[in-house]
Biopython code that builds the backbone (N, CA, C, O; Angstrom):
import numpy as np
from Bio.PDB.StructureBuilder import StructureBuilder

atoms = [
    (1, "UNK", "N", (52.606, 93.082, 121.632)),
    (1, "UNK", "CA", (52.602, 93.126, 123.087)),
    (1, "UNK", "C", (51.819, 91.922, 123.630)),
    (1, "UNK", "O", (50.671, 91.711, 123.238)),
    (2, "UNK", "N", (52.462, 91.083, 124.584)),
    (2, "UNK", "CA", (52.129, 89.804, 125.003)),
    (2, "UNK", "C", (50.487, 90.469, 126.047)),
    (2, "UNK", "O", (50.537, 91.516, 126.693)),
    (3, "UNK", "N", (49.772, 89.975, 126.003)),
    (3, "UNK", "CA", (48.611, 89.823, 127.010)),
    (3, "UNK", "C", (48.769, 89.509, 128.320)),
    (3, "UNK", "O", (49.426, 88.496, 128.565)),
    (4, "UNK", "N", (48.248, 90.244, 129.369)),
    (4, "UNK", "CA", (48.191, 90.104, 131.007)),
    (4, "UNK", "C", (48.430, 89.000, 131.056)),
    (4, "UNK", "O", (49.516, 88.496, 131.343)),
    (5, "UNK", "N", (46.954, 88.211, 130.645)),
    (5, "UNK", "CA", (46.557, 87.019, 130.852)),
    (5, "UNK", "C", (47.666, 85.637, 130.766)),
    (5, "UNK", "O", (47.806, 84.716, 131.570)),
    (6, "UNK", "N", (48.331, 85.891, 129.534)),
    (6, "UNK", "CA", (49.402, 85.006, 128.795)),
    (6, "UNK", "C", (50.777, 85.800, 129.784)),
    (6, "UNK", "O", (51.165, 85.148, 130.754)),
    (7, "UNK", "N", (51.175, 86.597, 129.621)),
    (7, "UNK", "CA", (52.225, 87.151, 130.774)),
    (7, "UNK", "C", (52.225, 86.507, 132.189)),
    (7, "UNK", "O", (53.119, 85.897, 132.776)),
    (8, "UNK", "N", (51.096, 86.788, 132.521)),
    (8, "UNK", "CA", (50.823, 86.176, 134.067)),
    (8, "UNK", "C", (51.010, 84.404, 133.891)),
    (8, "UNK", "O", (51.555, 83.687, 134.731)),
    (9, "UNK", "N", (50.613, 84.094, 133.023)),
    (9, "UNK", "CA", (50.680, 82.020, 133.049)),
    (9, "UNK", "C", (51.694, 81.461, 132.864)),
    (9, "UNK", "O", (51.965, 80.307, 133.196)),
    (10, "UNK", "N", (52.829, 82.757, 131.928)),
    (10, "UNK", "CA", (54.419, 82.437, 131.445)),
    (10, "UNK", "C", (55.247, 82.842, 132.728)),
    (10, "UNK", "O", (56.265, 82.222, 133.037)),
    (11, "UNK", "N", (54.741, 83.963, 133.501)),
    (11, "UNK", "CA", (55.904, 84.319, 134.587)),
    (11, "UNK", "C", (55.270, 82.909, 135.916)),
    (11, "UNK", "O", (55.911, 82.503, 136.886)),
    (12, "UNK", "N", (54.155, 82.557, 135.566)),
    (12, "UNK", "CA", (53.914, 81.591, 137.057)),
    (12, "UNK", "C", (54.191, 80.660, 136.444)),
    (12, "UNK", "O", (53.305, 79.924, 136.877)),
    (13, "UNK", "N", (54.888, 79.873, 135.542)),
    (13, "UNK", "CA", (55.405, 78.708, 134.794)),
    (13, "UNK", "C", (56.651, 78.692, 135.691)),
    (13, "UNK", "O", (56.979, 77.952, 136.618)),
    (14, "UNK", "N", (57.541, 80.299, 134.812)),
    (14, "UNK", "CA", (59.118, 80.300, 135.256)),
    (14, "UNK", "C", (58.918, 79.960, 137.437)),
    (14, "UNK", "O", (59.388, 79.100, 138.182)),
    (15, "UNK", "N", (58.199, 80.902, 137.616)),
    (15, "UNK", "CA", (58.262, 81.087, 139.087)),
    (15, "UNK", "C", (58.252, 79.224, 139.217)),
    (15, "UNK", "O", (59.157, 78.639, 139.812)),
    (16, "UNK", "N", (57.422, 78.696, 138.748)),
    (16, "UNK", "CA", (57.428, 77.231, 139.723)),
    (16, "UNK", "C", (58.514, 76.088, 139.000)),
    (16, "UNK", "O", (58.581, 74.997, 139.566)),
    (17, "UNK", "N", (59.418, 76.319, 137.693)),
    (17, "UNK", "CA", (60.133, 75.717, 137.984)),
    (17, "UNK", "C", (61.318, 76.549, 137.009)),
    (17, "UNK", "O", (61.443, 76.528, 135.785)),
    (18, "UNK", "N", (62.253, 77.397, 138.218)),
    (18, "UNK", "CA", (63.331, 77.264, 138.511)),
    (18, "UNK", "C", (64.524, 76.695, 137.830)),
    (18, "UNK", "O", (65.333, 77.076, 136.984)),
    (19, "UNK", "N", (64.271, 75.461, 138.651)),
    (19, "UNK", "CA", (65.656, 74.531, 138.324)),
    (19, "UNK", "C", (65.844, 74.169, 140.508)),
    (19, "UNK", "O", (66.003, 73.139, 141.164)),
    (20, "UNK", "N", (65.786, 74.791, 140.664)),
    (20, "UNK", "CA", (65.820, 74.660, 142.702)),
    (20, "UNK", "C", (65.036, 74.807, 143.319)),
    (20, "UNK", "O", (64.539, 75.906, 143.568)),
    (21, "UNK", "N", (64.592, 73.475, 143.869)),
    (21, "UNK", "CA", (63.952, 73.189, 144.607)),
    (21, "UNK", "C", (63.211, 74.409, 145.298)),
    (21, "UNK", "O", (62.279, 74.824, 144.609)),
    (22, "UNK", "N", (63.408, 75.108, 146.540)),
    (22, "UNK", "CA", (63.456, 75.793, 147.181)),
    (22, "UNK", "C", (63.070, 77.046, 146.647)),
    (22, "UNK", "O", (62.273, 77.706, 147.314)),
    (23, "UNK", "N", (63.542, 77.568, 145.412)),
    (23, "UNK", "CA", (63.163, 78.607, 144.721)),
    (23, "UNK", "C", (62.081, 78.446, 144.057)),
    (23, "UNK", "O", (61.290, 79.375, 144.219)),
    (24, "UNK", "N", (61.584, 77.272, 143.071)),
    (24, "UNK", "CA", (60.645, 77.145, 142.867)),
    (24, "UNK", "C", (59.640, 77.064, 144.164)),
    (24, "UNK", "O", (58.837, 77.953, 143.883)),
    (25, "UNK", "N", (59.237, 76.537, 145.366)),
    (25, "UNK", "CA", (58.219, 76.748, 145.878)),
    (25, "UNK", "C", (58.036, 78.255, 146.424)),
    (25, "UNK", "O", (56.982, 78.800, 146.096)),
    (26, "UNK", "N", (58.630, 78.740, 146.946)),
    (26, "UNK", "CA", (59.051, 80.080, 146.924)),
    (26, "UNK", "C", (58.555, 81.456, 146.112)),
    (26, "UNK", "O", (57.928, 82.456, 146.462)),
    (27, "UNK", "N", (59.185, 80.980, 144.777)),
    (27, "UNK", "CA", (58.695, 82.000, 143.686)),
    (27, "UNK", "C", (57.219, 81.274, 143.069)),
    (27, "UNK", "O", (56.380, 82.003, 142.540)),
    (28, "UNK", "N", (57.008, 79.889, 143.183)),
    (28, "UNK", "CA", (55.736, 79.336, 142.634)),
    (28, "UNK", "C", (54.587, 79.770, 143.539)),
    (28, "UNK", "O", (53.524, 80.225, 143.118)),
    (29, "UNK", "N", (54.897, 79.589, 144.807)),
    (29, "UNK", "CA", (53.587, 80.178, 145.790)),
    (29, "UNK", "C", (53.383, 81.891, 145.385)),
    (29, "UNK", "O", (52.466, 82.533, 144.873)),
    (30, "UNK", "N", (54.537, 82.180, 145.825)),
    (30, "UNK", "CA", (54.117, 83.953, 145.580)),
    (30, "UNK", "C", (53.635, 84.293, 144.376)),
    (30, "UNK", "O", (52.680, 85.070, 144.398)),
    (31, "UNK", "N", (54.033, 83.924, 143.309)),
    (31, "UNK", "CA", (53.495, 83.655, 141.874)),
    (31, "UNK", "C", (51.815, 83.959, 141.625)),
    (31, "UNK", "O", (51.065, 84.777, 141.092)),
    (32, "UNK", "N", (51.798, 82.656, 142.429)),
    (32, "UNK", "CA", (50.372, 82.065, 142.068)),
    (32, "UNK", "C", (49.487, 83.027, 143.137)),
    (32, "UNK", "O", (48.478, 83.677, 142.865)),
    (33, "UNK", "N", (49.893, 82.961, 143.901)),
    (33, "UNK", "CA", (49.079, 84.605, 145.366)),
    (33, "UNK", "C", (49.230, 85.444, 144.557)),
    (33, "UNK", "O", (48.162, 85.510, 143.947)),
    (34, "UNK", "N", (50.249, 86.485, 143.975)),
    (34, "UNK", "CA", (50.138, 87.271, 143.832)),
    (34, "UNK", "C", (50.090, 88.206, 142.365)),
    (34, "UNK", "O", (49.646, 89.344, 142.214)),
    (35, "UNK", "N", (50.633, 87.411, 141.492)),
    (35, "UNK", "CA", (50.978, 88.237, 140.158)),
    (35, "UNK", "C", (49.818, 88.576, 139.510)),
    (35, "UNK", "O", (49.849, 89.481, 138.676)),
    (36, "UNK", "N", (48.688, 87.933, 139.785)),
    (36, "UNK", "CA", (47.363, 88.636, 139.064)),
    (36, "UNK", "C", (47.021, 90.041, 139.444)),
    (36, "UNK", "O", (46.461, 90.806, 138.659)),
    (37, "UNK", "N", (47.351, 90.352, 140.602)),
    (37, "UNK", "CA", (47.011, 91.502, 141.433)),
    (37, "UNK", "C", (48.381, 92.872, 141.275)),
    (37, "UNK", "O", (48.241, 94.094, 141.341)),
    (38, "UNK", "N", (49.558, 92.101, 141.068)),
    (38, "UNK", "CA", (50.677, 93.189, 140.739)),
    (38, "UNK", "C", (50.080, 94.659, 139.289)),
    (38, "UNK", "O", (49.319, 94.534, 138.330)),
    (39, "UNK", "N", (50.711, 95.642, 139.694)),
    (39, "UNK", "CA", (50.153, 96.605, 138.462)),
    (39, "UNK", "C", (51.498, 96.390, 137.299)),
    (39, "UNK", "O", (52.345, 95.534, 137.552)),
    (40, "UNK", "N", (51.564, 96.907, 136.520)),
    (40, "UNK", "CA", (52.195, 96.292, 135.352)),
    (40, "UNK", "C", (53.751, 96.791, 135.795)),
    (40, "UNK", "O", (54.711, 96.084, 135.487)),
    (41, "UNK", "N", (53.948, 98.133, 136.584)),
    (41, "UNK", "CA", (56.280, 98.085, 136.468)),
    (41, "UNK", "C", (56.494, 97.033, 137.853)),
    (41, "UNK", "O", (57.570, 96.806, 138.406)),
    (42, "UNK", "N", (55.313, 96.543, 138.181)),
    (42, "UNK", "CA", (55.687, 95.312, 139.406)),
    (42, "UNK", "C", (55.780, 94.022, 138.628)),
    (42, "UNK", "O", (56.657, 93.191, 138.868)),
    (43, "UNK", "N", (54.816, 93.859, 137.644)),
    (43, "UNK", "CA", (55.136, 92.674, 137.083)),
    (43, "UNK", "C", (57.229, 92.852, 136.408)),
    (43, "UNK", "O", (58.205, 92.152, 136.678)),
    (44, "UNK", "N", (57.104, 93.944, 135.626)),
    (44, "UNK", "CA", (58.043, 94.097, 134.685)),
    (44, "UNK", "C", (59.405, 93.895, 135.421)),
    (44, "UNK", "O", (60.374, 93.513, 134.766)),
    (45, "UNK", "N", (59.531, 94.182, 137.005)),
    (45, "UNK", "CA", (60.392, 94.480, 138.420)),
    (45, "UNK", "C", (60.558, 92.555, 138.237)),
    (45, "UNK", "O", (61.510, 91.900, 137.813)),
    (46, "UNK", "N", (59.174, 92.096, 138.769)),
    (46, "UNK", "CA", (59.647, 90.593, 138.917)),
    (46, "UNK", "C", (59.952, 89.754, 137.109)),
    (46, "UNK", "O", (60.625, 88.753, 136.863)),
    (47, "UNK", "N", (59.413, 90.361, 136.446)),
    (47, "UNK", "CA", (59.642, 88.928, 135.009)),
    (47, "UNK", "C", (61.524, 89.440, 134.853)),
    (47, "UNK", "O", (62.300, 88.613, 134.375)),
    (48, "UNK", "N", (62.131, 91.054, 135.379)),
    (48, "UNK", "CA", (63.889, 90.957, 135.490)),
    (48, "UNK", "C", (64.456, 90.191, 136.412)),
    (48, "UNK", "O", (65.229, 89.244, 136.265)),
    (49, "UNK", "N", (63.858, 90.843, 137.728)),
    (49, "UNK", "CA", (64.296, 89.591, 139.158)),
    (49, "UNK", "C", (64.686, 88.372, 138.674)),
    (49, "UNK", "O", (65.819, 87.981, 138.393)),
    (50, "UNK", "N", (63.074, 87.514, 138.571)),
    (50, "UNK", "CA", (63.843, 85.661, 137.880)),
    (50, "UNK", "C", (64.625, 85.383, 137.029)),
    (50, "UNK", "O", (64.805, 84.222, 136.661)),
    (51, "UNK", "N", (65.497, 86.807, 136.353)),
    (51, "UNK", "CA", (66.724, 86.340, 135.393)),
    (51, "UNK", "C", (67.879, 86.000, 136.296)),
    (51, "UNK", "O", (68.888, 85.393, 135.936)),
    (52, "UNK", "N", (67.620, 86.469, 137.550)),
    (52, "UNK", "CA", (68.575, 86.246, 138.116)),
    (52, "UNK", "C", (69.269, 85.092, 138.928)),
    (52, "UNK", "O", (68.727, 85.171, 140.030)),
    (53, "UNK", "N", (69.924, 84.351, 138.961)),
    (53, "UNK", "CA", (70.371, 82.279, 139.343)),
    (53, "UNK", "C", (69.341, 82.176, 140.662)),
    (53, "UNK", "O", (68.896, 82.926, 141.531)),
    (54, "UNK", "N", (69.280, 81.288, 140.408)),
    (54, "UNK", "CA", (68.523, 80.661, 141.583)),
    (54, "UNK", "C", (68.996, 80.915, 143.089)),
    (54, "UNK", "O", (68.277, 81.292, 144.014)),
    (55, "UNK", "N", (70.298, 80.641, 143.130)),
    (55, "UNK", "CA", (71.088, 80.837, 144.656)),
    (55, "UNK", "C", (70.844, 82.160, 145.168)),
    (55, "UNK", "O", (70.277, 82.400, 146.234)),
    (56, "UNK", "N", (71.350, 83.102, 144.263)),
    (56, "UNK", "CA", (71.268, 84.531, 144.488)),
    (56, "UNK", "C", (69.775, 84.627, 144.985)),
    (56, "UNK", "O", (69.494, 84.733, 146.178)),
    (57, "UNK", "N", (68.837, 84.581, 143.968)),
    (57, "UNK", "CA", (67.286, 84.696, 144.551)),
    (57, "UNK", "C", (67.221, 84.569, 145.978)),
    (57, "UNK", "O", (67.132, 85.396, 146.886)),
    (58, "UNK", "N", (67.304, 83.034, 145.930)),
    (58, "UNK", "CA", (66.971, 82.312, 147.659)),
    (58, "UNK", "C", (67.890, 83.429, 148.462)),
    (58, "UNK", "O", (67.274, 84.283, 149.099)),
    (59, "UNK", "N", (69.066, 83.456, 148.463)),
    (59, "UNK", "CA", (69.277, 83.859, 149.005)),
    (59, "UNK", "C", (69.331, 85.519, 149.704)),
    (59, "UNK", "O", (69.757, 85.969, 150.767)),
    (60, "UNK", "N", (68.762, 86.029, 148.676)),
    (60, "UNK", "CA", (68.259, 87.363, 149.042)),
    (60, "UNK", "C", (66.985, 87.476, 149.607)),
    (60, "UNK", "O", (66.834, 88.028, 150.697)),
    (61, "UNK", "N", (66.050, 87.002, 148.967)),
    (61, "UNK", "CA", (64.868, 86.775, 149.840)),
    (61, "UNK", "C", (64.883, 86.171, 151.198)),
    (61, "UNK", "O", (64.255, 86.682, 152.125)),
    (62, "UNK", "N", (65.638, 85.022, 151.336)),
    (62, "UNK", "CA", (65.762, 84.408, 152.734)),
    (62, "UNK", "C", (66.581, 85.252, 154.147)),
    (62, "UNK", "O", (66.697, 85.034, 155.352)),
    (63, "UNK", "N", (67.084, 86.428, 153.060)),
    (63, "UNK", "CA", (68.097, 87.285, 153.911)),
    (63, "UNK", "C", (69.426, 86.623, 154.325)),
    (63, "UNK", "O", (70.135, 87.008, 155.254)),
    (64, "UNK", "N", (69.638, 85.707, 153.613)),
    (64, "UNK", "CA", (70.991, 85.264, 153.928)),
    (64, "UNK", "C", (72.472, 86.029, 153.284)),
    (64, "UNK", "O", (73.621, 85.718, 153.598)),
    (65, "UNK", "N", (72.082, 87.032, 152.368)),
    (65, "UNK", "CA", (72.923, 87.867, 151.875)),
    (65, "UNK", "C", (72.199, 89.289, 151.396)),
    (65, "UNK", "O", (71.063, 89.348, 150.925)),
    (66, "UNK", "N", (72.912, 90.200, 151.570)),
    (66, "UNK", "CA", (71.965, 91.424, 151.421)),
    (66, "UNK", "C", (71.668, 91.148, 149.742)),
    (66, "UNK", "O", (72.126, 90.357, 148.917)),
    (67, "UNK", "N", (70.740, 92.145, 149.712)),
    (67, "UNK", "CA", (70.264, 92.404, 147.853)),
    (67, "UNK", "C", (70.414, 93.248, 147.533)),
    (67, "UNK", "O", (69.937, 94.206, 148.142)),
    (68, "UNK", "N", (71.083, 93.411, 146.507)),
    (68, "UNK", "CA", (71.949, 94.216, 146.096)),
    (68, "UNK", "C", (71.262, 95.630, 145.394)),
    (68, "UNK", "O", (70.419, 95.447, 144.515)),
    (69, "UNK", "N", (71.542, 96.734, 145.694)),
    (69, "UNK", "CA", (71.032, 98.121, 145.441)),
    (69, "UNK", "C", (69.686, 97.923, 144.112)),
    (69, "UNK", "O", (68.467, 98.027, 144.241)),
    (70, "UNK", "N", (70.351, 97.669, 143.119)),
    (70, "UNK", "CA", (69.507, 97.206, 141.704)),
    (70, "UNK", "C", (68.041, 96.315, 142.166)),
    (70, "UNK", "O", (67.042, 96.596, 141.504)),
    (71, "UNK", "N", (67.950, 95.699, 142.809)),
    (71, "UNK", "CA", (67.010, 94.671, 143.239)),
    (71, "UNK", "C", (66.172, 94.621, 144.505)),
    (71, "UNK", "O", (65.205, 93.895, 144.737)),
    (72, "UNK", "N", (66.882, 95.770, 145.467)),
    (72, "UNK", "CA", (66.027, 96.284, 146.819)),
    (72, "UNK", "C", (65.520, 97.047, 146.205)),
    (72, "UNK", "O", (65.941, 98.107, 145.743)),
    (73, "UNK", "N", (64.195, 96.384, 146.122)),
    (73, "UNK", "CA", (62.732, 97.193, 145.807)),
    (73, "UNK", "C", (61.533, 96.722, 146.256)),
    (73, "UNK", "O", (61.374, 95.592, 146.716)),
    (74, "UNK", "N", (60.562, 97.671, 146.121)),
    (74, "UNK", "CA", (58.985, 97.469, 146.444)),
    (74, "UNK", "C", (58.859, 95.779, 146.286)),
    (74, "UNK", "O", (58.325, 95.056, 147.127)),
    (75, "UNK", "N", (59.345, 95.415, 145.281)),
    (75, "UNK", "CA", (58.617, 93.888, 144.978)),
    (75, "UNK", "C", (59.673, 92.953, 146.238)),
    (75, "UNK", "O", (59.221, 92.216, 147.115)),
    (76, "UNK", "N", (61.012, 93.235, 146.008)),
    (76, "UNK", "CA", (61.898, 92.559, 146.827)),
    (76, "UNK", "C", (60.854, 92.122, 148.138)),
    (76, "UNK", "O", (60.310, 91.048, 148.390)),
    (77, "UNK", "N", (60.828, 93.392, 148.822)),
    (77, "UNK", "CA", (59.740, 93.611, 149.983)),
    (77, "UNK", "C", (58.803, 92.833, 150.476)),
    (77, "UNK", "O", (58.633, 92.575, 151.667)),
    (78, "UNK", "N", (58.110, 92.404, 149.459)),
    (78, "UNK", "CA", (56.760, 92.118, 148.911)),
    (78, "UNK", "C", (57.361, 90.453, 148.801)),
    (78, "UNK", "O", (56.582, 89.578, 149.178)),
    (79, "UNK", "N", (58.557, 90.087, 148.355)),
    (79, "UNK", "CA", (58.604, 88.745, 148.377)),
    (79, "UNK", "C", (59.504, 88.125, 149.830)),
    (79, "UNK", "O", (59.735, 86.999, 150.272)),
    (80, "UNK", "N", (59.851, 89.577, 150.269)),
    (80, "UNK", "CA", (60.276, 88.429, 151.737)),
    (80, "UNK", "C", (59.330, 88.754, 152.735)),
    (80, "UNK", "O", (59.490, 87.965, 153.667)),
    (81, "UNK", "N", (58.477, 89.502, 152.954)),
    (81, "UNK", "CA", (57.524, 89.687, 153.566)),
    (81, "UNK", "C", (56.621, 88.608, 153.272)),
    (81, "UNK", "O", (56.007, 88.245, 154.275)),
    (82, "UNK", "N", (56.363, 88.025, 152.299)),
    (82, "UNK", "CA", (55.683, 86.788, 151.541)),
    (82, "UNK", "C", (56.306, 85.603, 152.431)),
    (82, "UNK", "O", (55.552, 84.859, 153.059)),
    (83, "UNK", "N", (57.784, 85.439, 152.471)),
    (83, "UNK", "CA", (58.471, 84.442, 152.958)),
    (83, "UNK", "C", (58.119, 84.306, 154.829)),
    (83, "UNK", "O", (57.796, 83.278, 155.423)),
    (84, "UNK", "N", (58.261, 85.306, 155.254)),
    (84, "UNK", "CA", (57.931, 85.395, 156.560)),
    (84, "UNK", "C", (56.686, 85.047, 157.058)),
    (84, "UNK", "O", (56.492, 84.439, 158.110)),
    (85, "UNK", "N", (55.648, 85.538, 156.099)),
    (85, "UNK", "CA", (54.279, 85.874, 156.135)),
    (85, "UNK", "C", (53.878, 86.783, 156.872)),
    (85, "UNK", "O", (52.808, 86.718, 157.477)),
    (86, "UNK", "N", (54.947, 88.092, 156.948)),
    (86, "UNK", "CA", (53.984, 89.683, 156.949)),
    (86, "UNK", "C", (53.179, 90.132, 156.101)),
    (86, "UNK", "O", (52.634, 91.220, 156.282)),
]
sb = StructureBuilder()
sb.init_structure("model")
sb.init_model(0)
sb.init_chain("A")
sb.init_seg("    ")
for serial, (resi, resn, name, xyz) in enumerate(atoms, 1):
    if name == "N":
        sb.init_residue(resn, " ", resi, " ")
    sb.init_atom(name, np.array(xyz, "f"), 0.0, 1.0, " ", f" {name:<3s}", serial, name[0])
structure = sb.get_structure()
């Protein structure tokens, strides 16, 4: 079993680079704010989320397309509320 510590430095790696622009600052800011503080089925919620393409991401978080049943969750929430800054 991988360590918090090492978990948390590998998922804020992926979060800041992506591959898109936009997604990386995005998932790299919230990353770095927040994943120390997530409890562990929030981490486990976001290290599935970033399997998912880059476009899709942005674009669910940005609300430019709904998110799809599987992925509207607590964390979803938590990352467009991040985007807005609620």
């Amino acid at each position: 079993m991988e360590a918090d510590d090492v978990r948390i430095k590998r998922l804020l790696y992926r979060s800041s680079y992506t591959g898109t622009k936009e997604t990386d600052v995005l998932l790299g800011q919230f990353a770095a704010r927040h994943l120390a503080e997530l409890p562990p089925e929030l981490l486990d919620q976001y290290e599935a989320l970033i399997e998912n393409s880059d476009p899709d991401l942005f674009m669910w978080i940005s609300g430019r397309k709904p998110v799809p049943a599987e992925w509207d969750t607590e964390l979803m929430a938590l990352l467009k509320n991040f985007r807005t800054g609620t």
